[in-house]
Short mmCIF file of the C-alpha atoms (twelve columns), coordinates in Angstrom:
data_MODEL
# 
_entry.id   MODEL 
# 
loop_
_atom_site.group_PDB 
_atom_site.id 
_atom_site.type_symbol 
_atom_site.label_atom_id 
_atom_site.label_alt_id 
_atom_site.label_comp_id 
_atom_site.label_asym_id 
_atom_site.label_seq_id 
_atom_site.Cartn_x 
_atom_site.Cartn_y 
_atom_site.Cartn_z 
_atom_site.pdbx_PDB_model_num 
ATOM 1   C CA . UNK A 1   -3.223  -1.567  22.866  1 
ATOM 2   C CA . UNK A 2   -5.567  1.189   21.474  1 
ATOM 3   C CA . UNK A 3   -6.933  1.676   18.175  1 
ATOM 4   C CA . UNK A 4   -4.176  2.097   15.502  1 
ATOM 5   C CA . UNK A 5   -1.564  2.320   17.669  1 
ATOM 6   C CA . UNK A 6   1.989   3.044   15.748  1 
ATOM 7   C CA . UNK A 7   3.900   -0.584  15.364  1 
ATOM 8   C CA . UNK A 8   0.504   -2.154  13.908  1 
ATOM 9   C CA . UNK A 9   2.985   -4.171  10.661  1 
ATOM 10  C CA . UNK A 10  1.349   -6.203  7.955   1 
ATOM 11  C CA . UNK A 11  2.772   -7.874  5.365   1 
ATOM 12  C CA . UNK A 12  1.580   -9.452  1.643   1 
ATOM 13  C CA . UNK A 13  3.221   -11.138 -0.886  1 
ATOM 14  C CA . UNK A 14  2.869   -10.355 -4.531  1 
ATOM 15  C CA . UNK A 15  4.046   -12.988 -7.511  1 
ATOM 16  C CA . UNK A 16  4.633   -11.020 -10.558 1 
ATOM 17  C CA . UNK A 17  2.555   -11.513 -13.254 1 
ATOM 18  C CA . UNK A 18  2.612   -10.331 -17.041 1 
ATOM 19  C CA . UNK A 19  -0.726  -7.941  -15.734 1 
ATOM 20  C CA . UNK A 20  1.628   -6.311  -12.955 1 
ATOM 21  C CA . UNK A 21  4.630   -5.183  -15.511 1 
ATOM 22  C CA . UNK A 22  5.681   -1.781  -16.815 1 
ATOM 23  C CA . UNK A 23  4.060   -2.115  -20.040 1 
ATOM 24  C CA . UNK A 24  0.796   -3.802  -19.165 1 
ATOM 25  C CA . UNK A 25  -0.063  -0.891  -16.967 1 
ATOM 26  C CA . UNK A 26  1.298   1.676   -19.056 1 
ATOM 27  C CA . UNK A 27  4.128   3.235   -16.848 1 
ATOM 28  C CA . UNK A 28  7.098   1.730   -19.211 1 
ATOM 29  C CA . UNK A 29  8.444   -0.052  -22.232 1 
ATOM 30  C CA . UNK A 30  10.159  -3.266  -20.128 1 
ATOM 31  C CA . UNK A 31  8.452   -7.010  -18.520 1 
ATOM 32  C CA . UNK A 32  9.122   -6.093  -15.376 1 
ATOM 33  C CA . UNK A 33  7.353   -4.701  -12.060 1 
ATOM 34  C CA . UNK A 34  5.275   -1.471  -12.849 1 
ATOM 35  C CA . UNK A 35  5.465   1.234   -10.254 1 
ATOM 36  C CA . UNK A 36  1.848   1.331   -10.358 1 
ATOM 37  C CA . UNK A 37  1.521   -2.111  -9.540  1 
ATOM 38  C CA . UNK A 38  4.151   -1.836  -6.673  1 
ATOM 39  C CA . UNK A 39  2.558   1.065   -4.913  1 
ATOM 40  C CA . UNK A 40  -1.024  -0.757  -5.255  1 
ATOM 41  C CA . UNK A 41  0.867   -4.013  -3.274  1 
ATOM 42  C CA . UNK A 42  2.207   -1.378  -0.505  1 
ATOM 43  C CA . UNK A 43  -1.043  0.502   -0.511  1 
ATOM 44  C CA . UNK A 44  -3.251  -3.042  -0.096  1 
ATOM 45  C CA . UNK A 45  -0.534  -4.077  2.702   1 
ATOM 46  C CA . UNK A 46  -1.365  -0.534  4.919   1 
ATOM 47  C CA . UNK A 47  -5.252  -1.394  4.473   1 
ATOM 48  C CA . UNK A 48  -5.057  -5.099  5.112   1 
ATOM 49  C CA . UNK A 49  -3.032  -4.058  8.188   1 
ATOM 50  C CA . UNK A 50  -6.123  -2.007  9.346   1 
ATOM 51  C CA . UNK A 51  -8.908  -4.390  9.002   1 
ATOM 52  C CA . UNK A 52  -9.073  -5.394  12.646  1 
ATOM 53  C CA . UNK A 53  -9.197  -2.086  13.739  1 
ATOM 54  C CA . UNK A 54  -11.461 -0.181  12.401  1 
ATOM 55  C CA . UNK A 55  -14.875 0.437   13.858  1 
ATOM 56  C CA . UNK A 56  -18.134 -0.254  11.919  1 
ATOM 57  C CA . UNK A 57  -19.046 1.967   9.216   1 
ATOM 58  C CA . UNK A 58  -15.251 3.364   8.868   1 
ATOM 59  C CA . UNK A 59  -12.706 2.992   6.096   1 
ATOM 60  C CA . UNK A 60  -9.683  4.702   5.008   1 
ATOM 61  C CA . UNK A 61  -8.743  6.676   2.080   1 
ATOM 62  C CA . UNK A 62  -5.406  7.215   0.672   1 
ATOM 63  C CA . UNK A 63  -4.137  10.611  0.267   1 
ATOM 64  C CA . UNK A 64  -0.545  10.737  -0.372  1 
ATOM 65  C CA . UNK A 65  2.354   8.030   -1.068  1 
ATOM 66  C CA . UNK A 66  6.391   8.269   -2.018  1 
ATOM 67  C CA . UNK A 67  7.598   5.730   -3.774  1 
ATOM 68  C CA . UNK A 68  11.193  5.104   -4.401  1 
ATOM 69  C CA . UNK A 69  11.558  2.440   -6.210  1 
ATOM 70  C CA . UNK A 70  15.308  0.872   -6.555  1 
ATOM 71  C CA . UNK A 71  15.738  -2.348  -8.672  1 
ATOM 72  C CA . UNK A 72  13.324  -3.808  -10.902 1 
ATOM 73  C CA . UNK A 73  11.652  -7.587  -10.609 1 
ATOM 74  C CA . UNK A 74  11.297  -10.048 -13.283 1 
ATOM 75  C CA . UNK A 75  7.782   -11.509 -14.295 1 
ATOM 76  C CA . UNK A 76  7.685   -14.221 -12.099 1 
ATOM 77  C CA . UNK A 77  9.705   -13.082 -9.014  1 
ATOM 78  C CA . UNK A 78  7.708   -13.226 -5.505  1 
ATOM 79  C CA . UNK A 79  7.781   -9.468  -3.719  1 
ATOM 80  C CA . UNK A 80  6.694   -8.741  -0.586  1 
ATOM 81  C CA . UNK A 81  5.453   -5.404  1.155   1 
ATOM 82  C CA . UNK A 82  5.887   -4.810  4.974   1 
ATOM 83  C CA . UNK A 83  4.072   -1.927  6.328   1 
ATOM 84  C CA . UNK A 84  4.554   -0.409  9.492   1 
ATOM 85  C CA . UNK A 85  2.177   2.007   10.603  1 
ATOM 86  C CA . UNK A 86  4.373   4.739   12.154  1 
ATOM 87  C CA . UNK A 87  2.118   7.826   12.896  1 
ATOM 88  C CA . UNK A 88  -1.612  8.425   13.914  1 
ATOM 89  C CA . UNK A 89  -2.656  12.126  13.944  1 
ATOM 90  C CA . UNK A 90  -6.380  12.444  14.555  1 
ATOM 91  C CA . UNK A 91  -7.816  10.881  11.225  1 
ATOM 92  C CA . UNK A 92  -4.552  10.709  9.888   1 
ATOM 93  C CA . UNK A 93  -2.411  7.329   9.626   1 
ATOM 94  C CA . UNK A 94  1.384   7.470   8.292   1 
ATOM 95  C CA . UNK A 95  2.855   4.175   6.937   1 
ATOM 96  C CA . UNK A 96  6.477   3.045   5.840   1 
ATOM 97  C CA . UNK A 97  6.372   0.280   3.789   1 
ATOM 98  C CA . UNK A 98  9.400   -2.007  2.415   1 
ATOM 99  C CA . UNK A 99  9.759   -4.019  -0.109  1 
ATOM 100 C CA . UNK A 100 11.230  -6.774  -0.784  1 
ATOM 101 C CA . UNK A 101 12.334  -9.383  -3.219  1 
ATOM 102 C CA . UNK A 102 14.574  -12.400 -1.977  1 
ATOM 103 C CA . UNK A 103 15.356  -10.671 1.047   1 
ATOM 104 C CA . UNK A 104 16.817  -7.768  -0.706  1 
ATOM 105 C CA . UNK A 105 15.033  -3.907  -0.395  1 
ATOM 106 C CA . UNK A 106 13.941  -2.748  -4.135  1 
ATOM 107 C CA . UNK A 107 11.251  -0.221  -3.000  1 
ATOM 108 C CA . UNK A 108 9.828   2.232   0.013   1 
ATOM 109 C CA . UNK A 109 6.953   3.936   -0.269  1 
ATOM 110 C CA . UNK A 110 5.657   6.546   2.487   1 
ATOM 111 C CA . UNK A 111 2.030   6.066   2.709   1 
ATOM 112 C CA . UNK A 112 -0.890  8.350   3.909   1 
ATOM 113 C CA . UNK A 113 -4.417  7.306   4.772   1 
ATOM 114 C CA . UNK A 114 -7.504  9.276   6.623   1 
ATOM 115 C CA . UNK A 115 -10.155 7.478   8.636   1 
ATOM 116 C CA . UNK A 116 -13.261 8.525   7.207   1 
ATOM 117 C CA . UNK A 117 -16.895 7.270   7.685   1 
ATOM 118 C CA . UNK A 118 -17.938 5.128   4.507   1 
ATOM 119 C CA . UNK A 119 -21.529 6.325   4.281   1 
ATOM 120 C CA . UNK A 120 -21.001 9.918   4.576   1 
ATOM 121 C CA . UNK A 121 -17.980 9.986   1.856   1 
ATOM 122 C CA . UNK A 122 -20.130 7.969   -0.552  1 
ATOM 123 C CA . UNK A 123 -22.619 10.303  0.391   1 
ATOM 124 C CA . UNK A 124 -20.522 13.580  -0.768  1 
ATOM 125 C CA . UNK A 125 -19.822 11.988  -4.654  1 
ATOM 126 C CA . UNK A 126 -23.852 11.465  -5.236  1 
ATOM 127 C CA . UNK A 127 -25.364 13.720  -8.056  1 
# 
């Protein structure tokens, strides 16, 4: 296989904690899963899937996600976000990423990230 190929699938697992909720981040008035907290698991599941494959200096950046998120999760109930890289246009990588709790879906979240050389993007944000 070549360098992010389309299939590449990573998962990680996510126990929800009073920090991840709705109203510790802001994005609600209810203890339970914060979008925000959601789309950082699925975003960290799309890099983590990457980390084998990217040549020195390199990183990726995230652009662009969807999130559709479809049932809420207690504090205390164990998620879990499978991404599937599904595109890879030049610089550009397209994920789909599930999630899960107890088997059931409660979230996907379409996922863009651009290869990008560390040093030189750190370079372009000095004053």
């Amino acid at each position: 296989m070549g360098r992010c190929d389309p299939g590449l699938k990573h998962a990680r697992t996510l126990t929800v904690g009073e920090q991840h909720t709705a109203i510790a981040l802001g994005s609600g008035d209810v203890p339970v899963l914060g979008t925000p907290a959601l789309l950082a698991l699925a975003e960290s599941a799309c890099v983590e899937s990457l980390t084998d494959e990217l040549e020195e200096g390199e990183t990726t950046v995230g652009t662009w996600a969807d999130v559709e998120h479809l049932k809420a999760s207690p504090v205390g109930a164990t998620v879990c976000a499978h991404a599937t890289l599904i595109g890879h246009h030049g610089r550009r990588l397209e994920f789909r990423v599930t999630v899960e709790e107890g088997g059931e879906q409660i979230a996907l979240v379409k996922h863009r990230r651009i290869l990008v050389d560390r040093d030189r993007f750190l370079g372009k944000l000095a004053v």
